[in-house]
KEVO-792877 format. One record per atom (N, C-alpha, C): residue number from 1; residue in one letter; x, y, z. Coordinates in steps of 0.2 Angstrom, whole numbers, padded with zeros to 4 digits. Example, Ala and Ser with C-alpha at 12.3 -4.5 7.8 and 13.67 -1.06 7.14 Angstrom:
2
<atom n="1" res="A" c1="0066" c2="-0028" c3="0039"/>
<atom n="1" res="A" c1="0062" c2="-0022" c3="0039"/>
<atom n="1" res="A" c1="0066" c2="-0016" c3="0039"/>
<atom n="2" res="S" c1="0064" c2="-0011" c3="0035"/>
<atom n="2" res="S" c1="0068" c2="-0005" c3="0036"/>
<atom n="2" res="S" c1="0064" c2="0000" c3="0039"/>
//
This chain:
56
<atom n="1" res="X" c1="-0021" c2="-0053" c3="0048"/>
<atom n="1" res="X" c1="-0024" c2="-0050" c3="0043"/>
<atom n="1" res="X" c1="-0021" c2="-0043" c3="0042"/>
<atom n="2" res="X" c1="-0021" c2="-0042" c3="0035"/>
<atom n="2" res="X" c1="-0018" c2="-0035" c3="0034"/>
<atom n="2" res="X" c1="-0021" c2="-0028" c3="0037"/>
<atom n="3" res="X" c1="-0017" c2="-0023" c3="0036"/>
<atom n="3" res="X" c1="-0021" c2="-0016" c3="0039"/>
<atom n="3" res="X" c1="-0023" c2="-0012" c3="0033"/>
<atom n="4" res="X" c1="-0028" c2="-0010" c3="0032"/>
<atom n="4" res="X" c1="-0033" c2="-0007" c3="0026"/>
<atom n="4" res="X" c1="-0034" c2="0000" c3="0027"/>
<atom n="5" res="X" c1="-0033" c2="0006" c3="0019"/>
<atom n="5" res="X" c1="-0033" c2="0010" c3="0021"/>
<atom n="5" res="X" c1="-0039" c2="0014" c3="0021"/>
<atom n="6" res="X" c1="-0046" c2="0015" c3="0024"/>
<atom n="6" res="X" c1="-0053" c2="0019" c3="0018"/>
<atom n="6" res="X" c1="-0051" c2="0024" c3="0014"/>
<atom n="7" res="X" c1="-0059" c2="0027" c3="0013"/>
<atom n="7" res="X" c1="-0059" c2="0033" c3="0010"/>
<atom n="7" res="X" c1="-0058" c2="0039" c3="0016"/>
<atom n="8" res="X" c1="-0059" c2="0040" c3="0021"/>
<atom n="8" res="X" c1="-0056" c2="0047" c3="0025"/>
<atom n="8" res="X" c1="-0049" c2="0048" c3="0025"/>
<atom n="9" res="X" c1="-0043" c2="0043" c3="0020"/>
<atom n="9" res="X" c1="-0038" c2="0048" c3="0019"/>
<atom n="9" res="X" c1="-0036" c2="0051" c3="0016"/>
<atom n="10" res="X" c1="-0032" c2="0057" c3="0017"/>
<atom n="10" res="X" c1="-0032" c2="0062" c3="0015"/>
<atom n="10" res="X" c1="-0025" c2="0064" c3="0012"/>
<atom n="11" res="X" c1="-0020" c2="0056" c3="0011"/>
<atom n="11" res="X" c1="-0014" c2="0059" c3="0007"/>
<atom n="11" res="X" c1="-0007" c2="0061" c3="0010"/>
<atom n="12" res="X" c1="-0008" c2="0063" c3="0017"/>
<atom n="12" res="X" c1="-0003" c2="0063" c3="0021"/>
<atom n="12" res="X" c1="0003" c2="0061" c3="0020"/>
<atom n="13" res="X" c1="0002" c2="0055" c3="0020"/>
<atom n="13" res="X" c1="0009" c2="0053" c3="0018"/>
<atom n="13" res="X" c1="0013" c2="0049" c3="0024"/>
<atom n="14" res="X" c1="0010" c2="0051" c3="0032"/>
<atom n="14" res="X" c1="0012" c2="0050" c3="0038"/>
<atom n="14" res="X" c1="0012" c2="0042" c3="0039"/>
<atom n="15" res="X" c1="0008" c2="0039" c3="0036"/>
<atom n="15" res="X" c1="0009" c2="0032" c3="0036"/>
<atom n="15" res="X" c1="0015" c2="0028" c3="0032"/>
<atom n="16" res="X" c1="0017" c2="0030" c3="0027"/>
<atom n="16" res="X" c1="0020" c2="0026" c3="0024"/>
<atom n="16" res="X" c1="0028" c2="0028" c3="0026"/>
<atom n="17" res="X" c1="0028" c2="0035" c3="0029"/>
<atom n="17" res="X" c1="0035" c2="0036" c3="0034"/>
<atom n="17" res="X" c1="0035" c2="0030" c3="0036"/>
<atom n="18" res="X" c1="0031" c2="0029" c3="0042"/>
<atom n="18" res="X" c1="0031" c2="0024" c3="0046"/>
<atom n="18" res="X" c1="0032" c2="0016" c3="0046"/>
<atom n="19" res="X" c1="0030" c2="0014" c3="0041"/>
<atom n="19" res="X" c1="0029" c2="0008" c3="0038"/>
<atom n="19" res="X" c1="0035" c2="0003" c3="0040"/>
<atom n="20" res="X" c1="0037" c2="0002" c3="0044"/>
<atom n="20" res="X" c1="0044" c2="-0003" c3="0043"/>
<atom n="20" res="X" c1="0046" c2="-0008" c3="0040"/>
<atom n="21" res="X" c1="0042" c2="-0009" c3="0035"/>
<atom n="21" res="X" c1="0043" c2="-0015" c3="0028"/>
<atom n="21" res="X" c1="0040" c2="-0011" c3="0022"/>
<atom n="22" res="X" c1="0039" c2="-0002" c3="0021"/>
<atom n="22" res="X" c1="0039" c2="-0001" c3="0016"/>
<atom n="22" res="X" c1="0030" c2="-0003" c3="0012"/>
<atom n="23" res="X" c1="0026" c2="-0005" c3="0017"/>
<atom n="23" res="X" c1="0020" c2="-0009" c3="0014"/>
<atom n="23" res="X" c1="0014" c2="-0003" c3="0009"/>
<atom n="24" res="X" c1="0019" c2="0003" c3="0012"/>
<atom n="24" res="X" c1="0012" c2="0007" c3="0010"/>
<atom n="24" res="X" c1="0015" c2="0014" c3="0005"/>
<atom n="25" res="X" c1="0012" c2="0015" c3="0000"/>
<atom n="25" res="X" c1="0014" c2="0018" c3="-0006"/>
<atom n="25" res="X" c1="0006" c2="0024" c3="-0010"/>
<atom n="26" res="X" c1="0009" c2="0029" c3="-0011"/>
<atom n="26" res="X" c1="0004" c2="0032" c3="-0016"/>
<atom n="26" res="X" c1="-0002" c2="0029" c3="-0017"/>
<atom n="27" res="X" c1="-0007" c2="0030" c3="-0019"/>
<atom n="27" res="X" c1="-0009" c2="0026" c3="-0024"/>
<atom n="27" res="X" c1="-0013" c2="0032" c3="-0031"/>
<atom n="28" res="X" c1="-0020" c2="0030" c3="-0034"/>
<atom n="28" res="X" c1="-0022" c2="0037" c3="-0038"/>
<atom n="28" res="X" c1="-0024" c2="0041" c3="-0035"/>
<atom n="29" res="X" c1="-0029" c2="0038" c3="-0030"/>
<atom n="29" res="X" c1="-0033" c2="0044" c3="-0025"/>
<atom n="29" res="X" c1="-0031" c2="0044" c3="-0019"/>
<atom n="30" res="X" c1="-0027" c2="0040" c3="-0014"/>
<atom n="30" res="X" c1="-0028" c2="0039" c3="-0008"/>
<atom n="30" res="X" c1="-0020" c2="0034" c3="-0007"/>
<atom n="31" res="X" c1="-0018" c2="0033" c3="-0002"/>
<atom n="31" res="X" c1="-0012" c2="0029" c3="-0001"/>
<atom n="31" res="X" c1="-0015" c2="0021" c3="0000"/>
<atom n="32" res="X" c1="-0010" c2="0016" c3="0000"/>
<atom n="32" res="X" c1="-0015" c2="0009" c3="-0002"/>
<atom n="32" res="X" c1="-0010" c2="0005" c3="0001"/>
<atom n="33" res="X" c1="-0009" c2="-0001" c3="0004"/>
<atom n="33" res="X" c1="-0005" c2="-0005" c3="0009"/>
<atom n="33" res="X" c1="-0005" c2="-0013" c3="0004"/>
<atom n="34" res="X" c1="0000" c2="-0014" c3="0003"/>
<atom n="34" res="X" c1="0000" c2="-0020" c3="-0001"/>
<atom n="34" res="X" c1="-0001" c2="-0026" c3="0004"/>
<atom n="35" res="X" c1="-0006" c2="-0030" c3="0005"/>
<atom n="35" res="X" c1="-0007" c2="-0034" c3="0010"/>
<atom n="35" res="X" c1="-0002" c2="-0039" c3="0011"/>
<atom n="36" res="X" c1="0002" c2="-0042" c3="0004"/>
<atom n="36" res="X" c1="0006" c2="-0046" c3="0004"/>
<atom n="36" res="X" c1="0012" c2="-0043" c3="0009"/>
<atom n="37" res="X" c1="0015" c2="-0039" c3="0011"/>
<atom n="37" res="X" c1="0020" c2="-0036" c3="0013"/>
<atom n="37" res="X" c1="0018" c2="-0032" c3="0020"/>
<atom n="38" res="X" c1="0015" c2="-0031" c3="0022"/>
<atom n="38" res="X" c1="0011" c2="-0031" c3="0028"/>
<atom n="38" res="X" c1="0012" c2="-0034" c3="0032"/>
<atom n="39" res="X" c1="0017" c2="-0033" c3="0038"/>
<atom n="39" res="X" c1="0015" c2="-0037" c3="0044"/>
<atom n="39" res="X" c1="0011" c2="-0037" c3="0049"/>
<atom n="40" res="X" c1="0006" c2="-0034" c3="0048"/>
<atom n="40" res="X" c1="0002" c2="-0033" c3="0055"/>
<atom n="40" res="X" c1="0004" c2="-0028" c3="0059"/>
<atom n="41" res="X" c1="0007" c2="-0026" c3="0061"/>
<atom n="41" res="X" c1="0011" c2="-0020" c3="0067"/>
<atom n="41" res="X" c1="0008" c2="-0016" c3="0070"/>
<atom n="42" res="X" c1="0003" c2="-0012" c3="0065"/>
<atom n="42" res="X" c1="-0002" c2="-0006" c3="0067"/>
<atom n="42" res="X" c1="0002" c2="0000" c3="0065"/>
<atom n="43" res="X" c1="0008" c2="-0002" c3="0065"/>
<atom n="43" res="X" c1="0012" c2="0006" c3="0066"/>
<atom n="43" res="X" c1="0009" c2="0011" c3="0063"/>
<atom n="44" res="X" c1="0006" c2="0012" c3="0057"/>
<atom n="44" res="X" c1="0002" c2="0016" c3="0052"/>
<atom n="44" res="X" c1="-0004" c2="0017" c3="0056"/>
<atom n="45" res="X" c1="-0008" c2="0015" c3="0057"/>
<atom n="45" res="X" c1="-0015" c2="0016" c3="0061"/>
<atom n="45" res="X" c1="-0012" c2="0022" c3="0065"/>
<atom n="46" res="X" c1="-0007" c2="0021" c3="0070"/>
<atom n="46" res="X" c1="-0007" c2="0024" c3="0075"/>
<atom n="46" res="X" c1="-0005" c2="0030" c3="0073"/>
<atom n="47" res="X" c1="-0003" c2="0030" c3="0067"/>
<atom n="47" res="X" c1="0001" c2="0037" c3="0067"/>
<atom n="47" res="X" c1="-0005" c2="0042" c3="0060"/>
<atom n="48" res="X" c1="-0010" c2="0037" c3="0060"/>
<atom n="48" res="X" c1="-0015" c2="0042" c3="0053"/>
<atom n="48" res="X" c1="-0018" c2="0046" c3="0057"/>
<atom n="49" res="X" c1="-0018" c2="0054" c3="0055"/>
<atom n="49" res="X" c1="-0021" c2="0057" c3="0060"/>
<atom n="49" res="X" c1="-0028" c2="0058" c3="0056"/>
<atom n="50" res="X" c1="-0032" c2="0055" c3="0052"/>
<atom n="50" res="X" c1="-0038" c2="0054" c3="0051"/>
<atom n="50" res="X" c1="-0041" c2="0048" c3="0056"/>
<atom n="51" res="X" c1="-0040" c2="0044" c3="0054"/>
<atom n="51" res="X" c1="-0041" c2="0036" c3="0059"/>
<atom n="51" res="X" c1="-0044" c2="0031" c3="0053"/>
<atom n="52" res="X" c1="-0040" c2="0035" c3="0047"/>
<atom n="52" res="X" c1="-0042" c2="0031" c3="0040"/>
<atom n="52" res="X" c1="-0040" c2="0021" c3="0039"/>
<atom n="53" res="X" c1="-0035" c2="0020" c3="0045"/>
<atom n="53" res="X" c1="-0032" c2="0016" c3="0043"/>
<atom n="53" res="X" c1="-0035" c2="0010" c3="0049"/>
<atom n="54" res="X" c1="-0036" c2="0004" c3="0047"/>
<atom n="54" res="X" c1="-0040" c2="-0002" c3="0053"/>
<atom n="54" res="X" c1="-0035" c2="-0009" c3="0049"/>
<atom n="55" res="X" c1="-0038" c2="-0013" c3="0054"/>
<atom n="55" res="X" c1="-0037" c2="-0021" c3="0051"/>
<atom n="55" res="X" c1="-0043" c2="-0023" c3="0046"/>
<atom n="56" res="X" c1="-0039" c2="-0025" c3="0041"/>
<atom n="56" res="X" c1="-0045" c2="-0027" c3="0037"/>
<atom n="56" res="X" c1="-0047" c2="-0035" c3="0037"/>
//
């Protein structure tokens, strides 16, 4: 199951560094994780210093 991003982000941008497949990109309000491209990893979670990002 893919990793999902709420509303407590705040834009950083820390996640999508991190991404090793690229899955995560801007979005209009908040960053947003293409679920098709997603491998599961976490690596984004760990590194959101909100804790905006979970398994969806």
């Amino acid at each position: 199951m893919a990793y999902v991003i709420n509303d407590t982000c705040v834009s950083c941008g820390s996640c999508a560094g991190e991404c090793p497949v690229g899955a995560i990109s801007a979005g209009a309000s908040q960053y947003e994780i293409d679920a098709t491209a997603c491998i599961d990893c976490g690596t984004c979670a760990g590194v959101c210093p909100t804790g905006a990002i979970s398994q969806g």
